[in-house]
Residue frames as a rotation matrix with the C-alpha (Angstrom) as fourth column:
UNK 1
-0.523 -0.835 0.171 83.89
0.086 -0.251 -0.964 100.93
0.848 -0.490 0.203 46.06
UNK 2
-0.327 0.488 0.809 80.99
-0.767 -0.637 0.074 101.55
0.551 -0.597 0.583 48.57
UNK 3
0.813 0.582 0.023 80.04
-0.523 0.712 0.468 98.28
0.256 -0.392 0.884 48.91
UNK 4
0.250 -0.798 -0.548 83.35
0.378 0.601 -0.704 97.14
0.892 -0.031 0.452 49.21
UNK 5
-0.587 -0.328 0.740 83.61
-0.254 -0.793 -0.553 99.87
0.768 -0.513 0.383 52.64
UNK 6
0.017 0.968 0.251 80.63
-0.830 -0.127 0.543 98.59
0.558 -0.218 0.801 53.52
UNK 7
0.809 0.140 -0.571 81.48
-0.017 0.976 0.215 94.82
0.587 -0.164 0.793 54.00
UNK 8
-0.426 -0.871 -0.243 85.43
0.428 0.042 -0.903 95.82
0.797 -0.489 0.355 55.40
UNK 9
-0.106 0.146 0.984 83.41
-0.692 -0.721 0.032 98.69
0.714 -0.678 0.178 58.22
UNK 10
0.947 0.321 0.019 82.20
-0.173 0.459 0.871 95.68
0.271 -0.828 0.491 60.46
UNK 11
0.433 -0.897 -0.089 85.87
0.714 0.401 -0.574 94.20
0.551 0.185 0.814 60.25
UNK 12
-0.246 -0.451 0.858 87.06
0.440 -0.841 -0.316 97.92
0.864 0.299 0.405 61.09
UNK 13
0.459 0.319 0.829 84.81
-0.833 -0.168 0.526 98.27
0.307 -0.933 0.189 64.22
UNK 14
0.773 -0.473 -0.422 86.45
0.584 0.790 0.185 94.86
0.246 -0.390 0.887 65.76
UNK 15
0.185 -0.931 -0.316 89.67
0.850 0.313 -0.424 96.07
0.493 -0.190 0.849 65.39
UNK 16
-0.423 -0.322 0.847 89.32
-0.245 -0.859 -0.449 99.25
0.872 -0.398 0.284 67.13
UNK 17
0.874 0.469 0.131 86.87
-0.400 0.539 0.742 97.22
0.277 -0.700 0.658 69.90
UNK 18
0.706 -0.600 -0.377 90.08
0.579 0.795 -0.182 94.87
0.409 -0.090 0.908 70.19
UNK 19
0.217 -0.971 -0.099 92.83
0.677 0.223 -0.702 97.12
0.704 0.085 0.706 69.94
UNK 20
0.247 0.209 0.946 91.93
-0.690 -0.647 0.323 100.31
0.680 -0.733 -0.016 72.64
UNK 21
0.943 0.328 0.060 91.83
-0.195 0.395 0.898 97.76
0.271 -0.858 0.437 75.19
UNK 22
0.332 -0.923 0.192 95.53
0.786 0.159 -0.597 96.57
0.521 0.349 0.779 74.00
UNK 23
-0.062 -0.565 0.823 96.65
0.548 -0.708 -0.445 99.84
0.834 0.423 0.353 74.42
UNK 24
0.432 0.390 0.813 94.84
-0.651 -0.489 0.581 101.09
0.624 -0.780 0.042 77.74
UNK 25
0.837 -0.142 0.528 96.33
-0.449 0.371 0.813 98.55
-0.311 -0.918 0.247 79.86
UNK 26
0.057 -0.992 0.109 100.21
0.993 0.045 -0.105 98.28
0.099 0.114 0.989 78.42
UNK 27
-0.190 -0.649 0.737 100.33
0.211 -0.760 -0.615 101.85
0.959 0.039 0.282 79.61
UNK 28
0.796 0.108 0.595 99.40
-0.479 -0.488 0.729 101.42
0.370 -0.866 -0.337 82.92
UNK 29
0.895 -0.411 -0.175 102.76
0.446 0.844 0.299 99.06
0.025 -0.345 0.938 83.48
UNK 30
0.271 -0.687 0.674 104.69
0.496 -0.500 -0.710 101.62
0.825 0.527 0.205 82.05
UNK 31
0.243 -0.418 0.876 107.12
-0.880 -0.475 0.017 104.11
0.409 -0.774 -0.483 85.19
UNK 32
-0.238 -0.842 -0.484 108.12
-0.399 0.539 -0.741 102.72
0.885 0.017 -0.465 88.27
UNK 33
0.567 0.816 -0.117 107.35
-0.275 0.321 0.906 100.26
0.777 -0.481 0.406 90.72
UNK 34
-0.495 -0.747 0.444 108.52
-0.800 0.192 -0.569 98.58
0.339 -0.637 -0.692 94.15
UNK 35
0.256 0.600 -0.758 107.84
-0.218 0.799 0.560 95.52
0.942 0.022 0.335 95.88
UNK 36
0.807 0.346 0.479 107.46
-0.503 -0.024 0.864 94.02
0.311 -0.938 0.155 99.18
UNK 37
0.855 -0.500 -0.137 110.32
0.505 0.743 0.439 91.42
-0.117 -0.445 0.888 99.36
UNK 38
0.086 -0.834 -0.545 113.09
0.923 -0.139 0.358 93.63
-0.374 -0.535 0.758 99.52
UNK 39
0.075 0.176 -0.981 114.08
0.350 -0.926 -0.139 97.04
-0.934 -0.333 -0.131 98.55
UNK 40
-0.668 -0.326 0.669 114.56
0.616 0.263 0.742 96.51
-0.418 0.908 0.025 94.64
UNK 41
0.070 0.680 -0.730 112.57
-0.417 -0.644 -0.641 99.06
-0.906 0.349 0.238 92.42
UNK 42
-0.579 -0.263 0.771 111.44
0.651 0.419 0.632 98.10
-0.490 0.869 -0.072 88.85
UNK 43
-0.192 0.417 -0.888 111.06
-0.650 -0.732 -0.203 100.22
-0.735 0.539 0.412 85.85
UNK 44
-0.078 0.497 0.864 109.04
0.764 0.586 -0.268 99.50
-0.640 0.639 -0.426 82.76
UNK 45
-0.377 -0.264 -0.888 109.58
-0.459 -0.779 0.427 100.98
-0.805 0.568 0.172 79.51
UNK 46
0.665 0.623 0.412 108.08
-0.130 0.640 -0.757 100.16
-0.735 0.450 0.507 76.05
UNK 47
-0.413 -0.851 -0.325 109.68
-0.280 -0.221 0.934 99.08
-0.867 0.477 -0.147 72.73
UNK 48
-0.559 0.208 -0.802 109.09
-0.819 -0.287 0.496 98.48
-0.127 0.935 0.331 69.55
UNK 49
-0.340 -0.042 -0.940 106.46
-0.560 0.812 0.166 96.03
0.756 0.582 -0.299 68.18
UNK 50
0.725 0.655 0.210 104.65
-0.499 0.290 0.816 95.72
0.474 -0.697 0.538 71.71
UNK 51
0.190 -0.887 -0.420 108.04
0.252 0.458 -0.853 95.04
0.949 0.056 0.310 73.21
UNK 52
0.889 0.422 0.179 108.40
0.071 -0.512 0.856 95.33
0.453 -0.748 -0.485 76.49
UNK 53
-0.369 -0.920 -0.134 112.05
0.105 0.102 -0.989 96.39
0.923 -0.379 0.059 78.92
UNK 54
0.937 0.178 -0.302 112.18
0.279 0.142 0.950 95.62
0.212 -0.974 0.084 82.69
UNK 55
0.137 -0.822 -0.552 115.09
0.453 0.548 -0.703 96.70
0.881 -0.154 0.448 84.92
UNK 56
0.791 0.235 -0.564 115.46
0.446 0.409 0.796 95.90
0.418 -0.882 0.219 88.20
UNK 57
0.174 -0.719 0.673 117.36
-0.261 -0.693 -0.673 98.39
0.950 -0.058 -0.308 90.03
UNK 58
0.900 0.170 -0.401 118.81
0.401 0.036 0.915 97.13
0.170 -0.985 -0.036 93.80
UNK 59
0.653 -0.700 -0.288 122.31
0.523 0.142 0.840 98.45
-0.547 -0.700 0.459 95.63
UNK 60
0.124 -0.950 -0.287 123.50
-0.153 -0.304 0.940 100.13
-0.980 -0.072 -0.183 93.13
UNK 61
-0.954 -0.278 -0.114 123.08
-0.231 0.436 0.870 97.59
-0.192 0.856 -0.481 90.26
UNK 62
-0.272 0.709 -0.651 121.21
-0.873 -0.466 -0.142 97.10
-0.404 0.530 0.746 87.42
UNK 63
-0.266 -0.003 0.964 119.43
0.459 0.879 0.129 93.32
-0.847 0.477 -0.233 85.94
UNK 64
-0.594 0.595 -0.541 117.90
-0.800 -0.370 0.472 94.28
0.081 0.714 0.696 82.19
UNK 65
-0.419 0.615 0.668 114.84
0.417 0.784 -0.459 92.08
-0.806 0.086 -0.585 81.07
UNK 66
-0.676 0.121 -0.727 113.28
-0.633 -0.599 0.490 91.98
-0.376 0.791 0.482 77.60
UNK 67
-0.594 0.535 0.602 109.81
0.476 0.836 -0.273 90.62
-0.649 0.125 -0.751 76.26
UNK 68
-0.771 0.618 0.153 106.72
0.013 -0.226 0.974 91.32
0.636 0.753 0.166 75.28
UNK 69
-0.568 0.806 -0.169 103.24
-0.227 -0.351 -0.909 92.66
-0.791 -0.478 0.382 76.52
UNK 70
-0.407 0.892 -0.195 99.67
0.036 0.230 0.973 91.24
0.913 0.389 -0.126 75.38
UNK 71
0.279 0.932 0.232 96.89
0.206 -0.294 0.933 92.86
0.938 -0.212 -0.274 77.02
UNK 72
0.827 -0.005 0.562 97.24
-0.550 -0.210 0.808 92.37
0.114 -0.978 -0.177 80.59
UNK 73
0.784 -0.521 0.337 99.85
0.245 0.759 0.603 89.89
-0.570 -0.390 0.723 80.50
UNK 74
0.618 -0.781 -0.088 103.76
-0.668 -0.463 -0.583 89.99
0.415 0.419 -0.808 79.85
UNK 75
0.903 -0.427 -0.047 106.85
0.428 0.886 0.177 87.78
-0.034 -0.180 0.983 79.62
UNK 76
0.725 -0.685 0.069 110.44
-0.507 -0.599 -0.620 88.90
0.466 0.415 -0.781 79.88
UNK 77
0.924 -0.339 -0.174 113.86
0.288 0.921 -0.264 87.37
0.250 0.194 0.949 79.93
UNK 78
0.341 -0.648 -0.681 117.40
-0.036 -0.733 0.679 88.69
-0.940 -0.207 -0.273 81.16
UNK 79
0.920 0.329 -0.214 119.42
-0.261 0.105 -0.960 89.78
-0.293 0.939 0.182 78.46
UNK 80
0.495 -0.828 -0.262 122.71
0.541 0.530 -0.653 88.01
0.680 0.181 0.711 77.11
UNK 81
0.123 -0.900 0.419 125.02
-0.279 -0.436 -0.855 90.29
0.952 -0.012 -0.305 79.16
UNK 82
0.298 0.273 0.915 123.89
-0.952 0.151 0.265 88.97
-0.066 -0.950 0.305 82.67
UNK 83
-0.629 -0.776 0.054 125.75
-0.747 0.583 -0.318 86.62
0.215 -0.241 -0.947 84.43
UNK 84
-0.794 0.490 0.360 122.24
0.102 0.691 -0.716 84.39
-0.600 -0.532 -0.598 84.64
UNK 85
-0.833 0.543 -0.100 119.16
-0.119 -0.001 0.993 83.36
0.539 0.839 0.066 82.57
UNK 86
-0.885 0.453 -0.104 116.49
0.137 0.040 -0.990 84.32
-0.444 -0.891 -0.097 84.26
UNK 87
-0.796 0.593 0.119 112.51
0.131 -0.024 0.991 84.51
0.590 0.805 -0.058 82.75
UNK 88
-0.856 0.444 -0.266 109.46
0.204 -0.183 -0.962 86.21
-0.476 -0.877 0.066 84.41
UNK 89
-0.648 0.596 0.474 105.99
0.597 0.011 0.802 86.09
0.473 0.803 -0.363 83.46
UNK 90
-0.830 0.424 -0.362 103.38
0.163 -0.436 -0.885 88.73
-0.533 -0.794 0.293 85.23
UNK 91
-0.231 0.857 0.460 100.06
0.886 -0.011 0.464 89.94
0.403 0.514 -0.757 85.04
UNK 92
-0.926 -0.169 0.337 99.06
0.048 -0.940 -0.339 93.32
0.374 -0.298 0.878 85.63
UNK 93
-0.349 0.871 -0.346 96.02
0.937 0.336 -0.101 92.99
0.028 -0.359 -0.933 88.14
UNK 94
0.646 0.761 -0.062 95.57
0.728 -0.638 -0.250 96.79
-0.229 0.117 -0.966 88.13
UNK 95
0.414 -0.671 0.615 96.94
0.276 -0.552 -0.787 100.08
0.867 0.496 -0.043 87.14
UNK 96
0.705 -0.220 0.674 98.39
-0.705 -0.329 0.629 99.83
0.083 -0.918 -0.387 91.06
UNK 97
0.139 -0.356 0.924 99.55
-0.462 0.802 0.378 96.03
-0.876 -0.480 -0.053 91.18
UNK 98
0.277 -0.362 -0.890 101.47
-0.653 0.609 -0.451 93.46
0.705 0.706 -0.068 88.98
UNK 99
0.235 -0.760 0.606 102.47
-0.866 0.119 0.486 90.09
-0.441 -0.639 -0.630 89.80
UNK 100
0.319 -0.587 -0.744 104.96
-0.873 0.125 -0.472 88.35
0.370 0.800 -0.473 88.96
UNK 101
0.886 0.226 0.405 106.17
-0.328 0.923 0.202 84.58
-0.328 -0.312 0.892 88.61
UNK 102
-0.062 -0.971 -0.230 109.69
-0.815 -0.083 0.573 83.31
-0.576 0.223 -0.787 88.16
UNK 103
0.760 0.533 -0.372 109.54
-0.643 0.535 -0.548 80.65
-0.093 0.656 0.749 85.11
UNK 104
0.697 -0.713 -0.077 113.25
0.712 0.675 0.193 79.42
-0.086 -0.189 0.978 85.20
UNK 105
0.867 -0.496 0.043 116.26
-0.486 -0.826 0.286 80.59
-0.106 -0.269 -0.957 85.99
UNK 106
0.842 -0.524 -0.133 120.03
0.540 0.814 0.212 79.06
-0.003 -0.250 0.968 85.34
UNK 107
0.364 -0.931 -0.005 123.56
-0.785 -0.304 -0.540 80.56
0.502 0.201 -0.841 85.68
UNK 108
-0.193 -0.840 -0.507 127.37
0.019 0.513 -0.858 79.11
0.981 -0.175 -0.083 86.97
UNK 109
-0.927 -0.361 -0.102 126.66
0.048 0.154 -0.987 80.06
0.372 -0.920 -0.125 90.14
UNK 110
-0.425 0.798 -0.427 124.00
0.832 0.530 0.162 78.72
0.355 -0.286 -0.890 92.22
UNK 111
-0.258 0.249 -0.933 123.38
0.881 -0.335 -0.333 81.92
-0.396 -0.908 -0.133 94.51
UNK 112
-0.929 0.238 -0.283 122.70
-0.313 -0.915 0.256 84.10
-0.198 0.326 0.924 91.43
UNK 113
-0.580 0.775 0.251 119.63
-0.182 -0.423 0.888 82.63
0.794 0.469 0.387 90.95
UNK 114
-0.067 0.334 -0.940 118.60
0.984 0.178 -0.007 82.05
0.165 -0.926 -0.341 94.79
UNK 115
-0.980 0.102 -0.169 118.81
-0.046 -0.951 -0.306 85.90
-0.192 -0.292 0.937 94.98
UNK 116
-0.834 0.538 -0.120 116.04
-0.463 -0.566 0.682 86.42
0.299 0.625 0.722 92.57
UNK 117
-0.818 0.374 0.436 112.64
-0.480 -0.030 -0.877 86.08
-0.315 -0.927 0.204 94.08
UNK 118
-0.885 0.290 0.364 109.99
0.464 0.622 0.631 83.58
-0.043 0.727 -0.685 92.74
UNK 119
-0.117 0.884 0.453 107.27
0.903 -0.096 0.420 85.39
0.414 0.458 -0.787 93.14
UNK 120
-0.869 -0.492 -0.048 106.86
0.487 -0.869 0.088 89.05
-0.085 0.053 0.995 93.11
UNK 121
0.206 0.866 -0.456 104.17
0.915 -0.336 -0.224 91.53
-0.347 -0.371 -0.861 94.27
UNK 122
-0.917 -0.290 0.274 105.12
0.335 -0.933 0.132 95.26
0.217 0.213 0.953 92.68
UNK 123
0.216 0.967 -0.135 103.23
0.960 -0.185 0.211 98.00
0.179 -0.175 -0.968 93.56
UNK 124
-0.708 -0.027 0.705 102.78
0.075 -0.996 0.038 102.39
0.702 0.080 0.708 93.00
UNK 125
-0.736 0.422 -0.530 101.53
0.567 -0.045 -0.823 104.20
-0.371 -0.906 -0.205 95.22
UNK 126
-0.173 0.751 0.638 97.49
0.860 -0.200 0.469 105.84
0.479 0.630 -0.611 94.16
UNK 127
-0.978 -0.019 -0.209 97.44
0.029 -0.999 -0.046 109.57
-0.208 -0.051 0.977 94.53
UNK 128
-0.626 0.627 -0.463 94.15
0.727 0.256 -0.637 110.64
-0.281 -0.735 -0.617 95.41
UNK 129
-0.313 0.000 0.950 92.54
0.618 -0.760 0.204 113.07
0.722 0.650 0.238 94.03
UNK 130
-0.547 0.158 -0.822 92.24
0.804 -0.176 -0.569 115.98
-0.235 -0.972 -0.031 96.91
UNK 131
-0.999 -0.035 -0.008 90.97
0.033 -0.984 0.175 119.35
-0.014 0.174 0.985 95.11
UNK 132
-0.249 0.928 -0.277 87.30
0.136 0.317 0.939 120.03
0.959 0.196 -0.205 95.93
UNK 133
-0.339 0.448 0.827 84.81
-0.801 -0.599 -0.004 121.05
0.494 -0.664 0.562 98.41
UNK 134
-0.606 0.177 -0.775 84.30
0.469 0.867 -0.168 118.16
0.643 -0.466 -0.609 102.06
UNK 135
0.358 0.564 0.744 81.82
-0.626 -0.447 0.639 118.68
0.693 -0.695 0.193 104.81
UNK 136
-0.774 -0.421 -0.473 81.63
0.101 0.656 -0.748 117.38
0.625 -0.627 -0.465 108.48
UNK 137
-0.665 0.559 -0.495 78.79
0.680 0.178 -0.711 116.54
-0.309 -0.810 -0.498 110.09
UNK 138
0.184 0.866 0.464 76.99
0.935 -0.300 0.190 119.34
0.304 0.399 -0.865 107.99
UNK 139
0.426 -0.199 -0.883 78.68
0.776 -0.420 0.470 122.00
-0.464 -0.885 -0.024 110.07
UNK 140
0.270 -0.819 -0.506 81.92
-0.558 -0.561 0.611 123.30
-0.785 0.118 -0.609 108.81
UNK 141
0.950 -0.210 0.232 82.95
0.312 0.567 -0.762 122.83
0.029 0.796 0.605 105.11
UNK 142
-0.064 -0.996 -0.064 86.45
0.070 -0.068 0.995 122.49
-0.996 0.059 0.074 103.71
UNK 143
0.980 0.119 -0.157 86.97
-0.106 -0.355 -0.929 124.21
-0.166 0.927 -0.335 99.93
UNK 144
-0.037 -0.967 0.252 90.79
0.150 0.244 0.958 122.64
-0.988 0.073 0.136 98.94
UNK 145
0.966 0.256 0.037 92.54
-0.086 0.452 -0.888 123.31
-0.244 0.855 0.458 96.53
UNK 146
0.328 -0.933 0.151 95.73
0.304 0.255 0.918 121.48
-0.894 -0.255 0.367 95.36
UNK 147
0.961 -0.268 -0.068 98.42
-0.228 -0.628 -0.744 122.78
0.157 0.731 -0.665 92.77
UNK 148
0.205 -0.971 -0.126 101.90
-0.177 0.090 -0.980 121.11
0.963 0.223 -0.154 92.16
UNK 149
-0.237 -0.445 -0.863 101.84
0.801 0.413 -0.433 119.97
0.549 -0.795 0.259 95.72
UNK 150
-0.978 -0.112 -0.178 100.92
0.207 -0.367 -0.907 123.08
0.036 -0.923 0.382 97.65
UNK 151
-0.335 0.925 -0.179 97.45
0.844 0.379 0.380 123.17
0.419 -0.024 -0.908 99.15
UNK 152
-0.892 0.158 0.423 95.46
-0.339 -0.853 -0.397 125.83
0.298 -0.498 0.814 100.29
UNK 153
-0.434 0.752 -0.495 91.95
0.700 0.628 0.340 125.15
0.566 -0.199 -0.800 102.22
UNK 154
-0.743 0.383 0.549 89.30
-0.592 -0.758 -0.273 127.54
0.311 -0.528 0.790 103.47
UNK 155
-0.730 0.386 -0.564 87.52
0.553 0.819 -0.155 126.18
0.402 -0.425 -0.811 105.96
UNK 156
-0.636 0.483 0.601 83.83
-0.325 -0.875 0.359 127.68
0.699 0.033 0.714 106.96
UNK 157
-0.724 0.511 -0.463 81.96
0.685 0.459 -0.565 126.98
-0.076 -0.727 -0.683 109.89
UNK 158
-0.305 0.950 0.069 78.05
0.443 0.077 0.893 127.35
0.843 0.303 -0.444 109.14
UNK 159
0.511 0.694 -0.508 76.97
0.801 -0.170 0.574 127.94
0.312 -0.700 -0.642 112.89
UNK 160
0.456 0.418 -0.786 78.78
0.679 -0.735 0.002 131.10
-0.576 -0.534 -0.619 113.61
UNK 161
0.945 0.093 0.314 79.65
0.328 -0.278 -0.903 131.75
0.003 0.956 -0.293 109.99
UNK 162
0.339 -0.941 -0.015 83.73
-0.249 -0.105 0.963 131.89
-0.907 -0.323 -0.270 111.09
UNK 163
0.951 -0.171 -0.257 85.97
-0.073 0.685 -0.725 131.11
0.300 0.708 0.639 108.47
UNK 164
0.337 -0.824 0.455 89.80
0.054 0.499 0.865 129.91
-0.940 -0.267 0.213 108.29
UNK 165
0.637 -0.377 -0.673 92.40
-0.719 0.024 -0.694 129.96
0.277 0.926 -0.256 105.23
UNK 166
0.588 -0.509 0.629 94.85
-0.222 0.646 0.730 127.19
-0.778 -0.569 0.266 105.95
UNK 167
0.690 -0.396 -0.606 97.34
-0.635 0.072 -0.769 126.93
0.348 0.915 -0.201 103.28
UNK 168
0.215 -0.940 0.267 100.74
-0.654 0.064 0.754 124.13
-0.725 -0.336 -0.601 103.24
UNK 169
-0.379 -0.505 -0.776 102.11
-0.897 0.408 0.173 121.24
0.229 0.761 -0.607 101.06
UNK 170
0.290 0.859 0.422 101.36
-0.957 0.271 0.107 117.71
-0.022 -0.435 0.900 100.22
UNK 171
-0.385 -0.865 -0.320 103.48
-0.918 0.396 0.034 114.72
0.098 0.307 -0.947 100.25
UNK 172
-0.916 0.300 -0.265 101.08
0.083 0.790 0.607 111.54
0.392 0.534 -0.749 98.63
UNK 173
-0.176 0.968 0.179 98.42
0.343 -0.110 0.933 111.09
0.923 0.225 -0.313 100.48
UNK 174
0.026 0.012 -1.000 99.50
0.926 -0.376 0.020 112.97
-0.376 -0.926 -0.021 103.51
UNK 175
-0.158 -0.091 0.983 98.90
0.430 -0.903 -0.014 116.92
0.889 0.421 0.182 104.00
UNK 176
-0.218 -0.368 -0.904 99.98
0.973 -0.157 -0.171 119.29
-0.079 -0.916 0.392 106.39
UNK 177
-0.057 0.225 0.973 98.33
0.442 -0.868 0.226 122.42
0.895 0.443 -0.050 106.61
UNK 178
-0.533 -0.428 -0.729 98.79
0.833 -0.417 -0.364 125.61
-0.148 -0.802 0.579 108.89
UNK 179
0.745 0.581 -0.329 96.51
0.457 -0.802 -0.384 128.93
-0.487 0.136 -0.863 109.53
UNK 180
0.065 -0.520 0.852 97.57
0.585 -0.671 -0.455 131.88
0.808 0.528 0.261 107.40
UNK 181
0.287 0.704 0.650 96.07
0.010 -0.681 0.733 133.52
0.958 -0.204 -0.202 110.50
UNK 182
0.815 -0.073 0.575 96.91
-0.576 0.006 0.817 131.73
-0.063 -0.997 -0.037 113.62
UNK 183
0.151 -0.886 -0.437 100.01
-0.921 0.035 -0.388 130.25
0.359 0.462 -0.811 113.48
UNK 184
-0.695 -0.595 0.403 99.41
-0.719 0.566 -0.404 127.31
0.013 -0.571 -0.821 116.02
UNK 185
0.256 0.826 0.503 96.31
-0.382 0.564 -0.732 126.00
-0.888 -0.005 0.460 114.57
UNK 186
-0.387 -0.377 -0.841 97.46
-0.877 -0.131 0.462 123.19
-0.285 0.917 -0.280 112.51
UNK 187
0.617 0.728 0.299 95.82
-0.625 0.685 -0.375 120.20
-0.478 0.044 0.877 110.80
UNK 188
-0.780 -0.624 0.041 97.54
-0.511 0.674 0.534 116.88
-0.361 0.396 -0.845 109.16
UNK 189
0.390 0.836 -0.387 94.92
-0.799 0.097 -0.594 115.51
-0.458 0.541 0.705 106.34
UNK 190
-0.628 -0.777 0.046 95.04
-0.498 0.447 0.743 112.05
-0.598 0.444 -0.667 104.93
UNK 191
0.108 0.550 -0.828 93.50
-0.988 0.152 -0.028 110.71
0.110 0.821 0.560 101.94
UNK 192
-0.119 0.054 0.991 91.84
-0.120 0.990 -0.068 107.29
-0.986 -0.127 -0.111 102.27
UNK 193
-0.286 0.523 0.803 90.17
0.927 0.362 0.094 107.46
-0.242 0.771 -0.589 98.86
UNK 194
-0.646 -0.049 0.762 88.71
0.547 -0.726 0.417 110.39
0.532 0.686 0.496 96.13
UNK 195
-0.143 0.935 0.323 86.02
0.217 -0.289 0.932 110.57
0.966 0.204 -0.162 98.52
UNK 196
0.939 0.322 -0.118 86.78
0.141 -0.047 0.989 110.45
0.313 -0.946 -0.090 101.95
UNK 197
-0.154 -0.988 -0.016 89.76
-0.043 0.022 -0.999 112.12
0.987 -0.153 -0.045 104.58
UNK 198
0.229 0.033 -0.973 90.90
0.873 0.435 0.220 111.99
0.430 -0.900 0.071 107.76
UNK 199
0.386 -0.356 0.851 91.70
-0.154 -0.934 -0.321 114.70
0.910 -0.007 -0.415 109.54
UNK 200
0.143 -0.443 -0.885 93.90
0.977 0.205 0.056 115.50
0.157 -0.873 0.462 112.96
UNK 201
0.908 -0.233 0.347 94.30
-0.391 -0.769 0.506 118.48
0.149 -0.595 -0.790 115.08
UNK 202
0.125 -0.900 -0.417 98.04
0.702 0.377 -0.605 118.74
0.702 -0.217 0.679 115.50
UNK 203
-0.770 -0.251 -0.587 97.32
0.595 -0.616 -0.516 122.06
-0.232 -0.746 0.624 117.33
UNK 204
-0.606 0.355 0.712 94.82
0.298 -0.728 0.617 124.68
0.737 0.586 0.336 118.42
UNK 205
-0.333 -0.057 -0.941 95.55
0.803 -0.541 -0.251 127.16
-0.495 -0.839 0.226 121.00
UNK 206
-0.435 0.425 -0.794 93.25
-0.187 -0.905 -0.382 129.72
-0.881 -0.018 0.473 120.63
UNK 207
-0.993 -0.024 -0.115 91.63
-0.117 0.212 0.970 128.56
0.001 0.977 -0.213 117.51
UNK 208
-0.176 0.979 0.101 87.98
-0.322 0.040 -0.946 129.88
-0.930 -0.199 0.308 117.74
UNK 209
-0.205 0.354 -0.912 87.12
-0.754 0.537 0.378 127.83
0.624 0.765 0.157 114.16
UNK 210
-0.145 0.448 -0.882 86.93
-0.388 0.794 0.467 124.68
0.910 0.410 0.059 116.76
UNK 211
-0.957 0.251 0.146 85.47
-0.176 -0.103 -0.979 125.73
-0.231 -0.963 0.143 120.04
UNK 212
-0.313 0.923 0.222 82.28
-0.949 -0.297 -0.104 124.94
-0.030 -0.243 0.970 119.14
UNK 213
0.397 -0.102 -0.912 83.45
-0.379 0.887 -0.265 121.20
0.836 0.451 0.313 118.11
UNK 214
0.726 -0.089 0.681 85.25
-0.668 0.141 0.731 121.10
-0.161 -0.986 0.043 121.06
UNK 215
0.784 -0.620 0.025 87.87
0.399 0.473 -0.786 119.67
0.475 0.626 0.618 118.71
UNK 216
0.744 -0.635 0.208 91.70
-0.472 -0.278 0.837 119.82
-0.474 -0.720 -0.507 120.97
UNK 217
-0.140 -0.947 -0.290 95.30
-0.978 0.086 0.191 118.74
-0.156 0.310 -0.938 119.98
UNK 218
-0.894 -0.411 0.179 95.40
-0.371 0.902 0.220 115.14
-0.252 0.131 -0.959 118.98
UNK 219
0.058 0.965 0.257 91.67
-0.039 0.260 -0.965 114.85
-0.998 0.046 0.052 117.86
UNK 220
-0.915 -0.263 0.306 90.44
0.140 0.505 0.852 113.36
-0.379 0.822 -0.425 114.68
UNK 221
-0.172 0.807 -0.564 87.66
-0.331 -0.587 -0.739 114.05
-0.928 0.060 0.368 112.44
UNK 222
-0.351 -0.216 0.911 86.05
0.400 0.845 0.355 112.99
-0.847 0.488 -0.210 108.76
UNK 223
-0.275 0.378 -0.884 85.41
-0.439 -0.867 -0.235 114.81
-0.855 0.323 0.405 105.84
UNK 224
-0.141 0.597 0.790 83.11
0.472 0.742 -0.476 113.48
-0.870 0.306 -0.386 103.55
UNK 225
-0.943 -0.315 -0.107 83.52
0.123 -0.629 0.767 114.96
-0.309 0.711 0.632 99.95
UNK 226
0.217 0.933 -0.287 80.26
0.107 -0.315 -0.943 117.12
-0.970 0.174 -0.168 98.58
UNK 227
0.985 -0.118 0.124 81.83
0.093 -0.240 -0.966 118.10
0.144 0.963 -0.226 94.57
UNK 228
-0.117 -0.936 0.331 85.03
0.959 -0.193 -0.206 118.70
0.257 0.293 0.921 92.80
């Protein structure tokens, strides 16, 4: 029996080598996407047997689509109840982007399958990660941290050892934050990446945190991430 374990284990590594990879990229296709050529949203759902459902949600109404997923790649078809036969193949280029290729298409009427678009860009938007401690210039750190959308941020200028609490909410990669303290010193933070924001003064009258920056309404600034 050992040697039989023995000779099947190589066999046994493969198929976990093989199949992880399977599995890690048919769930990034999975939720919901949009696309550039009109306002249409598509969801993606699995099914049995590495099945895959598409449906295309625009005005109101609904297309279905059924296939299959291998690895990165995926075919799907409308199903019998639609007034049109329609077949898309795509590739998933990351866990952001998919595109897609119309393969053929045929119904009674010509203008159902002129709707449908031959080639298709989809795309989620990438949430940033924002919680964690940025600097500027070496000066004045920011210490953020995010929860369920609301944000809170103490902010510490080094050279005359001031600090700030700024606390508000975050909606994708935009944030809007207000003193706890001064009410008219607010900031508008946007995530480029895990590692780097922008920042804006929307206000700050009277706001002795950035008189020494000389930092005024409608100024801009970078914060350059130091740790989680």
């Amino acid at each position: 029996m050992l040697v039989i374990l023995k000779r099947l284990l190589p066999h046994f590594i493969g198929s976990i080598i093989v199949v992880a990879p399977i599995s890690t990229v048919a769930e990034d296709i999975y939720g919901s996407w949009s696309n550039s050529f009109d306002s249409a949203s598509y969801g993606f759902r699995p099914l049995e047997a590495s099945g895959l459902l598409m449906v295309v949600s625009k005005n109101g109404l609904q297309d279905i689509y059924t296939g299959s997923i291998r690895f990165a790649n995926f075919e799907v078809c409308s199903i019998d109840i639609e007034p049109f036969t329609a077949c898309y193949s795509g590739v998933i280029s990351s866990q952001y982007s998919i595109n897609m290729r119309l393969n053929s298409c045929e119904s009674a009427s010509y203008s159902q399958c002129a709707g449908l678009p031959s080639i298709i860009e989809l795309e989620r938007p990438q949430y940033h990660q924002l919680s964690g401690v940025f600097v500027r210039l070496d000066d004045f750190y920011f210490m953020i941290n995010e929860s369920a959308g609301v944000v809170e941020a103490q902010v510490i200028n080094l050279e005359d050892g001031s600090a700030e609490i700024f606390s508000g909410t975050r909606y994708g990669n935009a944030i809007s934050l207000q003193s706890n303290r001064n009410a008219t010193a607010e900031l508008k933070l946007d995530l480029w990446s895990n590692e780097r924001i922008v920042a804006q003064v929307e206000s700050c009258e009277n706001c002795n945190l950035f008189v020494s920056h000389q930092l005024a309404k409608g100024d801009s600034f970078e914060l350059i991430r130091v740790t989680d």
